[in-house]
LUMFISE-183922 format. One record per residue (C-alpha): residue in three letters; y, z, x. Coordinates in steps of 0.5 Angstrom, whole numbers, plus 500, padded with zeros to 3 digits. Layout:
[node "ALA", [Y, Z, X]]
...
***
This chain:
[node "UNK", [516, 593, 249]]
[node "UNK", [509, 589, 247]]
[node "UNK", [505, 595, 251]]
[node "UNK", [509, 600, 246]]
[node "UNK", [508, 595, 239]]
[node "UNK", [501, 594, 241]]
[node "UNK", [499, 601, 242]]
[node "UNK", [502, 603, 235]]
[node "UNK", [498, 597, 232]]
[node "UNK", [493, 600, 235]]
[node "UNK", [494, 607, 232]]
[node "UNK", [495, 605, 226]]
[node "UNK", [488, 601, 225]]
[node "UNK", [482, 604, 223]]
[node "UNK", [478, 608, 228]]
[node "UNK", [472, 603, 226]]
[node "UNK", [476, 597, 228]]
[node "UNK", [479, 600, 234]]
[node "UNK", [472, 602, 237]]
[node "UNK", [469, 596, 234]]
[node "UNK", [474, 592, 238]]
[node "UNK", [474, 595, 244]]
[node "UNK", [466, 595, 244]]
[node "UNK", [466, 588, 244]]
[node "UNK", [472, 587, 248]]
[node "UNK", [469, 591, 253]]
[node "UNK", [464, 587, 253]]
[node "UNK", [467, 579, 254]]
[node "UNK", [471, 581, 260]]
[node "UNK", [465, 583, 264]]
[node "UNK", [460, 577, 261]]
[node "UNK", [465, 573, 262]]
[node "UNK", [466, 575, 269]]
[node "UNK", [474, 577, 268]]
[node "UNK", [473, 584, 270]]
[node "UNK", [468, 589, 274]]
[node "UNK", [462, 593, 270]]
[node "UNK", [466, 600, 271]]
[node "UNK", [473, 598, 271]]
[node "UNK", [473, 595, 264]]
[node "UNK", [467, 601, 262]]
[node "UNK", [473, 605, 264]]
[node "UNK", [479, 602, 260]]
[node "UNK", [474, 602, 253]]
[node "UNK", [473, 609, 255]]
[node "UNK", [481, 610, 255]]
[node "UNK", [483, 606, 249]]
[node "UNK", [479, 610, 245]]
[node "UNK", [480, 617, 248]]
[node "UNK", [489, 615, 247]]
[node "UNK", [487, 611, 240]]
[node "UNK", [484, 619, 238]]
[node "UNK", [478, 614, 235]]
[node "UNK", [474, 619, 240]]
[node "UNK", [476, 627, 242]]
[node "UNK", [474, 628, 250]]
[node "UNK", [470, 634, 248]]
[node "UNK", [467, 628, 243]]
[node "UNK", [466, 624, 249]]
[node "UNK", [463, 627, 253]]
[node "UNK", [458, 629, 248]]
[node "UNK", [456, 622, 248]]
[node "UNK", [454, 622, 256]]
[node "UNK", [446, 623, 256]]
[node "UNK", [447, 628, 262]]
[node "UNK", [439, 628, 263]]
[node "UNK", [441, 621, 265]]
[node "UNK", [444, 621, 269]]
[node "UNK", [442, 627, 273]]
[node "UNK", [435, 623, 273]]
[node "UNK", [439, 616, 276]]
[node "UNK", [443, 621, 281]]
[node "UNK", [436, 625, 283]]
[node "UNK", [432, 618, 284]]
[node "UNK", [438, 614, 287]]
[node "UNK", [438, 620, 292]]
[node "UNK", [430, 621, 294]]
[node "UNK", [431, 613, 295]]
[node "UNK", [436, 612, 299]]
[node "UNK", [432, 618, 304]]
[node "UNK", [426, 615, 304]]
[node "UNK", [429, 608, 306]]
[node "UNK", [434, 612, 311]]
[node "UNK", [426, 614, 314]]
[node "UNK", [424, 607, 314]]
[node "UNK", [419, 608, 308]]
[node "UNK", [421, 601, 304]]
[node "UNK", [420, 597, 310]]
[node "UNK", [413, 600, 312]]
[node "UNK", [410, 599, 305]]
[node "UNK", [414, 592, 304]]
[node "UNK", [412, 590, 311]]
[node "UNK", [404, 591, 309]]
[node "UNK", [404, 588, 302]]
[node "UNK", [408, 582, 305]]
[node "UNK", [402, 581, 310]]
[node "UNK", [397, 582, 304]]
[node "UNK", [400, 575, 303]]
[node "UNK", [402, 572, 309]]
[node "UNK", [409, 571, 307]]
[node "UNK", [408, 567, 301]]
[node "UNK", [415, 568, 296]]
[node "UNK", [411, 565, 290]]
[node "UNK", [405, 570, 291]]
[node "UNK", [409, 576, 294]]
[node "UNK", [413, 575, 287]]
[node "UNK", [406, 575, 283]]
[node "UNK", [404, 582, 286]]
[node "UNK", [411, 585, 285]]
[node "UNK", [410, 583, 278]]
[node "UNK", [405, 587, 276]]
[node "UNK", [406, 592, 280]]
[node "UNK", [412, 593, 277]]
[node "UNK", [409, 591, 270]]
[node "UNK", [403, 598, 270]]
[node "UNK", [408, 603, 274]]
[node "UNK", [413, 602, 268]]
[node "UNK", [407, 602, 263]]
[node "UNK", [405, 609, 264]]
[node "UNK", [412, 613, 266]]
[node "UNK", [418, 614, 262]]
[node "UNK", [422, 613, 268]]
[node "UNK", [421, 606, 270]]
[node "UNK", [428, 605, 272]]
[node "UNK", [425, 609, 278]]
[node "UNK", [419, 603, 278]]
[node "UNK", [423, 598, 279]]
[node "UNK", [429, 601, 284]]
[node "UNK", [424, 603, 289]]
[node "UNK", [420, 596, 288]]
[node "UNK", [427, 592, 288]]
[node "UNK", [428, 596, 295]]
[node "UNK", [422, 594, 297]]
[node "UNK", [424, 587, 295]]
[node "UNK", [430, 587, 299]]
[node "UNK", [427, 591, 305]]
[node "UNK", [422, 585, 306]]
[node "UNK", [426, 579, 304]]
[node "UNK", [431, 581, 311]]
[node "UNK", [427, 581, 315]]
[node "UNK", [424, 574, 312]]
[node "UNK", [430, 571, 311]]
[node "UNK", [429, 569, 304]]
[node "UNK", [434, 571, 299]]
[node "UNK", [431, 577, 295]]
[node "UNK", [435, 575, 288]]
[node "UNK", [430, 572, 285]]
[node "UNK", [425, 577, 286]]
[node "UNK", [429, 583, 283]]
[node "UNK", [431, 580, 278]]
[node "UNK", [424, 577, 276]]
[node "UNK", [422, 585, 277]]
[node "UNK", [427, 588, 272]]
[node "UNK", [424, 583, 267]]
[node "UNK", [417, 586, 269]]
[node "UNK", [421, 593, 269]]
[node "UNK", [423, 592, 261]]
[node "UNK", [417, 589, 259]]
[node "UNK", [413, 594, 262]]
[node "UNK", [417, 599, 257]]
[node "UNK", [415, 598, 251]]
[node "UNK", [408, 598, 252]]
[node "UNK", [405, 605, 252]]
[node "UNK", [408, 612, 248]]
[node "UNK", [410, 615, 255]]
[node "UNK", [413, 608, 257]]
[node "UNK", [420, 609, 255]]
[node "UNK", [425, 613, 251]]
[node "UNK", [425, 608, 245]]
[node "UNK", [417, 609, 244]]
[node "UNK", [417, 617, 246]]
[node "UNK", [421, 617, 240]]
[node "UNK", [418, 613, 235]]
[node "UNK", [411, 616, 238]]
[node "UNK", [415, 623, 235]]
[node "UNK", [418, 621, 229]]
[node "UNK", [412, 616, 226]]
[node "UNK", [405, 621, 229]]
[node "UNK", [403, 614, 232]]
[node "UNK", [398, 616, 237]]
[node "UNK", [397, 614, 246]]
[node "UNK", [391, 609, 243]]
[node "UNK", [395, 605, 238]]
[node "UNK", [400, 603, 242]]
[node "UNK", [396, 601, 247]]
[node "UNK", [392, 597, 241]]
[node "UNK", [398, 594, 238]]
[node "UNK", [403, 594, 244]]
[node "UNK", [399, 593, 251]]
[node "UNK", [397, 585, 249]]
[node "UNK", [405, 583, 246]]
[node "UNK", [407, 586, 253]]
[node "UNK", [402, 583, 256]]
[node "UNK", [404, 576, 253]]
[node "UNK", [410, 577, 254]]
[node "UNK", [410, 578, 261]]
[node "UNK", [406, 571, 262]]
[node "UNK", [411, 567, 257]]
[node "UNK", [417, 571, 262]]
[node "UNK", [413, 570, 269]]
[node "UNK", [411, 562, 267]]
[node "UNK", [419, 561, 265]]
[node "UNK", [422, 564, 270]]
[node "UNK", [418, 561, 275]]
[node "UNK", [419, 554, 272]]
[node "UNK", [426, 556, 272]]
[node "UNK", [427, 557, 279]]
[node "UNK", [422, 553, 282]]
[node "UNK", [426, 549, 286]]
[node "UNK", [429, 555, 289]]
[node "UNK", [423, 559, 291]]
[node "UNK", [421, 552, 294]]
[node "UNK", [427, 552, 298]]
[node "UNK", [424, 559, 300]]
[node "UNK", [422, 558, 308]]
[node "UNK", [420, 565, 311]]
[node "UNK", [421, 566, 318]]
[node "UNK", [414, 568, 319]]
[node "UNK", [407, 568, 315]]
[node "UNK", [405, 575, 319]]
[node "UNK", [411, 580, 319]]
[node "UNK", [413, 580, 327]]
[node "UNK", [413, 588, 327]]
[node "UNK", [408, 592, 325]]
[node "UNK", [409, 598, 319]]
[node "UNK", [409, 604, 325]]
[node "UNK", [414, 601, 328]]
[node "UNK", [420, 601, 322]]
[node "UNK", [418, 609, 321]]
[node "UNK", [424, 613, 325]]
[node "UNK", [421, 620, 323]]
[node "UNK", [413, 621, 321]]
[node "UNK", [414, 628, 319]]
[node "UNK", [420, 626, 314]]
[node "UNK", [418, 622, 311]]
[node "UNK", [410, 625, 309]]
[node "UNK", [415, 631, 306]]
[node "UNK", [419, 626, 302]]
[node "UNK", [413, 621, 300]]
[node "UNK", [410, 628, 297]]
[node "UNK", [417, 631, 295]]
[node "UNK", [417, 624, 291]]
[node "UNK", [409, 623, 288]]
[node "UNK", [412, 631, 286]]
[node "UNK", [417, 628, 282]]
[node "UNK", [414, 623, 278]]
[node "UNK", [408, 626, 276]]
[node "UNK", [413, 632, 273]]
[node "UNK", [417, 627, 270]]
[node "UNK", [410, 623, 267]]
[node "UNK", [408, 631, 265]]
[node "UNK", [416, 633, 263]]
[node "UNK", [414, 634, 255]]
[node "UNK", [408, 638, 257]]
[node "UNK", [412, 642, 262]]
[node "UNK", [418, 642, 258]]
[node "UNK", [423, 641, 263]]
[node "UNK", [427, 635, 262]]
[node "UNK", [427, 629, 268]]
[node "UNK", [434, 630, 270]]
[node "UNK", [433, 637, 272]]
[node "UNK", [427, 635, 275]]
[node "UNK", [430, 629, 279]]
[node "UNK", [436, 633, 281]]
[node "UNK", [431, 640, 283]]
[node "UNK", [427, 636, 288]]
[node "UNK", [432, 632, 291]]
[node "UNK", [436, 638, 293]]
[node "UNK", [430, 641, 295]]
[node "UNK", [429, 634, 300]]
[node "UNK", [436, 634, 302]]
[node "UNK", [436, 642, 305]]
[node "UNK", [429, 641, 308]]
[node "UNK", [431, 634, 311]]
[node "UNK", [438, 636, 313]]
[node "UNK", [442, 630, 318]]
[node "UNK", [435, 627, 319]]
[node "UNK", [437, 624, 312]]
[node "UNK", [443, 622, 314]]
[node "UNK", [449, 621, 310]]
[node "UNK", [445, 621, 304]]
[node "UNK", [450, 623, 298]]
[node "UNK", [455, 617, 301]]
[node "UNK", [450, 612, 299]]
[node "UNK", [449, 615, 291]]
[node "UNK", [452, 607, 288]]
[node "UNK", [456, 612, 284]]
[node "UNK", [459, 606, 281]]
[node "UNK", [453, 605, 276]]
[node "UNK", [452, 612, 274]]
[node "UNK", [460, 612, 272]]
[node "UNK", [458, 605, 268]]
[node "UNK", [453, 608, 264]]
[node "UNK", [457, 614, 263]]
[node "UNK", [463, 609, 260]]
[node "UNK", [457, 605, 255]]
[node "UNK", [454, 611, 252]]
[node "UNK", [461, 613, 251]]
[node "UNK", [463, 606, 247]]
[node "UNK", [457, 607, 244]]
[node "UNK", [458, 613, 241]]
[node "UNK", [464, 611, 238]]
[node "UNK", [460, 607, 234]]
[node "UNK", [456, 611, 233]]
[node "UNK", [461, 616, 231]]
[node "UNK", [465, 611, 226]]
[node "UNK", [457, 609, 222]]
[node "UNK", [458, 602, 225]]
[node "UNK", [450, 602, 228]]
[node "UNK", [448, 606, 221]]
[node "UNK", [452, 601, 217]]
[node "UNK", [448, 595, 221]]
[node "UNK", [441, 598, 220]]
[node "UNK", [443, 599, 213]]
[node "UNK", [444, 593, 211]]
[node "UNK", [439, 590, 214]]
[node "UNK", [435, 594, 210]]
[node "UNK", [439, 592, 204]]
[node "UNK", [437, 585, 206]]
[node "UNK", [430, 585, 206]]
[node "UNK", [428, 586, 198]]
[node "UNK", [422, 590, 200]]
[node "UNK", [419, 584, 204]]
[node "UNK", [414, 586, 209]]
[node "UNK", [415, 580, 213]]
[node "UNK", [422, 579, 212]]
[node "UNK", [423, 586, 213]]
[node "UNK", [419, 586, 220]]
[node "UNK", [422, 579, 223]]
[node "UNK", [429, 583, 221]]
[node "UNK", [427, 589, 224]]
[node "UNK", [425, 585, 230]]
[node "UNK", [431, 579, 232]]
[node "UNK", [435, 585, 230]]
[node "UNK", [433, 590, 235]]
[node "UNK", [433, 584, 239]]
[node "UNK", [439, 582, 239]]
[node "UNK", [442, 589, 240]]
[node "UNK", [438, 591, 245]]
[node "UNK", [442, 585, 249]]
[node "UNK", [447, 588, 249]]
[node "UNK", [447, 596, 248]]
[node "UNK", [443, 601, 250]]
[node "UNK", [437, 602, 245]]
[node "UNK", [436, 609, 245]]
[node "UNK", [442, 609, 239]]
[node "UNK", [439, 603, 235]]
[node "UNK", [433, 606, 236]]
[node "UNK", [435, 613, 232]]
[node "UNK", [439, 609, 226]]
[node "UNK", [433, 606, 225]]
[node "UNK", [428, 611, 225]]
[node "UNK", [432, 615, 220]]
[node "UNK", [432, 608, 215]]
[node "UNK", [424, 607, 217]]
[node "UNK", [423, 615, 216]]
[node "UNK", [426, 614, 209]]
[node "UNK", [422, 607, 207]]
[node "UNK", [416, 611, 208]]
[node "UNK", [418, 617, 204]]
[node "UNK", [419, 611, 198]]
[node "UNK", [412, 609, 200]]
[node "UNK", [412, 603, 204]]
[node "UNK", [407, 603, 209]]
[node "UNK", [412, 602, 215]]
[node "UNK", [407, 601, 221]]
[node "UNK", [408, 594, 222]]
[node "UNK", [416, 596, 222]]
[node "UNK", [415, 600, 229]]
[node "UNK", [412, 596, 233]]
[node "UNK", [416, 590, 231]]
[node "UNK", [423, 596, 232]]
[node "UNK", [420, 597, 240]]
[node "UNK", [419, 590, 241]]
[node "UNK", [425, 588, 240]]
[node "UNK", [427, 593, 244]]
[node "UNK", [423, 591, 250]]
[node "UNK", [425, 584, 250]]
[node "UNK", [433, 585, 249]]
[node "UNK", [433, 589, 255]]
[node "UNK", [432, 583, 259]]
[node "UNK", [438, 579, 255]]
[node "UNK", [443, 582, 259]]
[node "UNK", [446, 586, 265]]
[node "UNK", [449, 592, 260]]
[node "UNK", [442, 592, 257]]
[node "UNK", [438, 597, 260]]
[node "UNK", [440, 602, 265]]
[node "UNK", [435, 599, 269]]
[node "UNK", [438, 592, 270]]
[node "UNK", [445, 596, 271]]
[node "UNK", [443, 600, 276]]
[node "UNK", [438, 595, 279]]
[node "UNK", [444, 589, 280]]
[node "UNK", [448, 595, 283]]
[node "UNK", [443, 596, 288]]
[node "UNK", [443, 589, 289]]
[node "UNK", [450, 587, 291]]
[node "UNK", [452, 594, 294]]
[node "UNK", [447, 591, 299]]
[node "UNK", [450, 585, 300]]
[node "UNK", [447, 580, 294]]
[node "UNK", [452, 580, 288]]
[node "UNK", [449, 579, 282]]
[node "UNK", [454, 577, 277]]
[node "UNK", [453, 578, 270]]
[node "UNK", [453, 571, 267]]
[node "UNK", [449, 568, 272]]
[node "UNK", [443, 574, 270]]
[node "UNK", [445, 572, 262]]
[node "UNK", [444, 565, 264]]
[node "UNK", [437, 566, 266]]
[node "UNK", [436, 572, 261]]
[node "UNK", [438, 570, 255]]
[node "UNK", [433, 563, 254]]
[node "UNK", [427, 567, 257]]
[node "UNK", [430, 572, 251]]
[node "UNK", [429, 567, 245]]
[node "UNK", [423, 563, 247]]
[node "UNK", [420, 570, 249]]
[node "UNK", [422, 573, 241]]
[node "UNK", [420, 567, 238]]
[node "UNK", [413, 567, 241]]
[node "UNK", [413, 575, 239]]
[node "UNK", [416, 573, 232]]
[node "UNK", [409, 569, 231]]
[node "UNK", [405, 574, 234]]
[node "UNK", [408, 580, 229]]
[node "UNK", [406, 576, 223]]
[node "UNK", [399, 573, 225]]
[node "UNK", [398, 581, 226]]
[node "UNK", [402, 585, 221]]
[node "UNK", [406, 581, 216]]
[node "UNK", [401, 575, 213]]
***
């Protein structure tokens, strides 16, 4: 009798309290551990599908398809050119650059990871690659490769915000506000690189007594990079298959073809020429992430259908008085504090509609963009959900033997979060707000 009276109870709510609870719902039975990613995704979705809060037209509306055929694609020429040996070789020299040493291995990760994401939109095809590679490198060390990756997530996401091409979020801000490549340079590159100081020196304190338990088996890889390639003229078509895919997805607004169609078109391209020299590719698609970001857009969507993230930015803004300062620091914790926890492509829009209007009334809204994307960048790092990078990314991981639970990233995400928005918060008012 209690399922039936639970799911009249259901029906007879609001649709927005239903997709408000379910999205919070959701939410606490993965960061409480109580249930895996996709399977409490895929609940949420059912209850609002069987609540009618959302139709499955309406459903599927929601689901970014560019998205995901570009995880899809990345994941698949990824997975091709580990099958080849790729990772292992590139790995193998970058672990020789620095004999061994974890602590350095990590610091070199870390940039690179940092001015890949910098300048491309798709940095979750930065920081997959660089995790493999980390992965890759740390079996045959002996080291636990945890660590690693997830300090190249938080490089990753602070990399992001940074330039006008860097992601999602600043392409669109960048769209909207007329904000040219030169001015987030000017104002975004040194918060991003404070950040990244602030979050490698606190993460390595952290951490420190388990990177000091660190002992690799070597201080020279004991195979040289020839050795781990099985197949030379493979793997030259794919390097070049790839670096092809990438520039497209850097040039995509020019050319006019979206990343996802790009993704998808050179991988299928790669996998007719490689043909079983890939080996069984497709099984090795982590289609499990792919269906869990499917499911969080779809949460999201409901509310966003049902005004709840419009109605929060509103607010916000009712708030403010017409403060600059207490405008920003708003604009900023909240952007923070939601990215921590959804997506901040949807915050992001709601925003740019609130901000556009502000600056129809006259309010010089410059500082209020730049406070919107650092929130954004920052937060990514809070959780596991927080970016499509860190799902992706934790997937990778733990389909490979080195489970990521999702409290143990929040944890470490959450503090490295506050202190780094603190220090940002200071930063945006010297500059913009006092």
């Amino acid at each position: 009798m209690s399922s039936p009276q639970g799911l009249s109870a259901m029906l007879i709510m609001s649709p927005k309290l239903i997709a408000i609870a379910v999205f919070v719902g959701v939410y606490l039975l993965i960061m409480l551990g109580l249930r895996e990613l996709t399977i409490a995704s895929l609940a949420g979705v059912a209850i609002l599908l069987l609540t009618r809060v959302l139709t499955w037209e309406e459903a599927l509306s929601y689901m970014d398809f560019d998205v995901l055929g570009m995880l899809m694609g990345v994941m698949i020429m990824i997975h091709m050119l580990s099958k080849v040996g790729f990772f292992r070789w590139l790995g193998i020299h970058m672990a020789n650059m620095v004999r061994c040493d974890p602590v350095k291995m990590m610091l070199v990760f870390i940039f690179i990871t940092f001015l890949l994401s910098s300048f491309t939109v798709a940095n979750v095809v930065t920081v997959l690659l660089m995790a493999v590679v980390v992965i890759e490198i740390s079996e045959v060390l002996g080291i636990d490769p945890r660590p690693l990756v997830i300090s190249l997530v938080f490089a990753s996401n602070i990399g992001g915000m940074s330039t006008s091409i860097s992601s999602l979020p600043n392409i669109l801000v960048a769209s909207a506000s007329g904000l040219t490549f030169t001015d987030f340079v000017i104002n975004m590159w040194p918060v991003a690189l404070v950040n990244l100081l602030v979050l490698t020196s606190v993460f390595f304190f952290l951490r420190r007594e388990e990177l000091a338990r660190m002992r690799p088996k070597y201080t020279t890889m004991p195979v040289s990079p020839s050795e781990v390639i099985t197949d030379r003229k493979l793997l030259l078509f794919l390097i070049t298959m790839f670096s092809i895919m990438v520039f497209m997805m850097v040039v995509s607004p020019v050319i006019d073809i979206s990343p996802g169609a790009i993704a998808l078109i050179i991988s299928a391209i790669a996998l007719v020429v490689a043909g079983e020299r890939a080996g069984p590719v497709i099984k090795e698609v982590d289609w499990e992430a792919l269906i869990s970001i499917s499911c969080l857009l779809v949460l999201v969507g409901g509310l966003e259908k049902q005004g709840v993230i419009h109605d929060l930015s509103t607010a916000i803004m009712a708030s403010t008085g017409g403060s600059l300062w207490l405008s920003l620091l708003l604009i900023f914790w909240s952007s923070t504090l939601v990215s921590c926890f959804v997506d901040n492509v949807p915050f992001t829009i709601a925003l740019i509609s609130v901000l556009r209007d502000m600056a129809r009334a006259g309010v010089d809204v410059r500082p209020l963009w730049w406070a919107l994307l650092a929130g954004a960048g920052i937060g990514g790092n809070g959780t596991v959900v927080a970016s499509y990078a860190n799902i992706v990314v934790v997937g990778e991981t733990s389909k490979r033997g080195y489970k990521i639970e999702p409290r143990a990233f929040a944890r470490i995400g959450l503090p490295l979060v506050f202190l780094s928005s603190a220090i940002t918060s200071v930063i945006l008012l010297l500059v913009h707000g006092l």
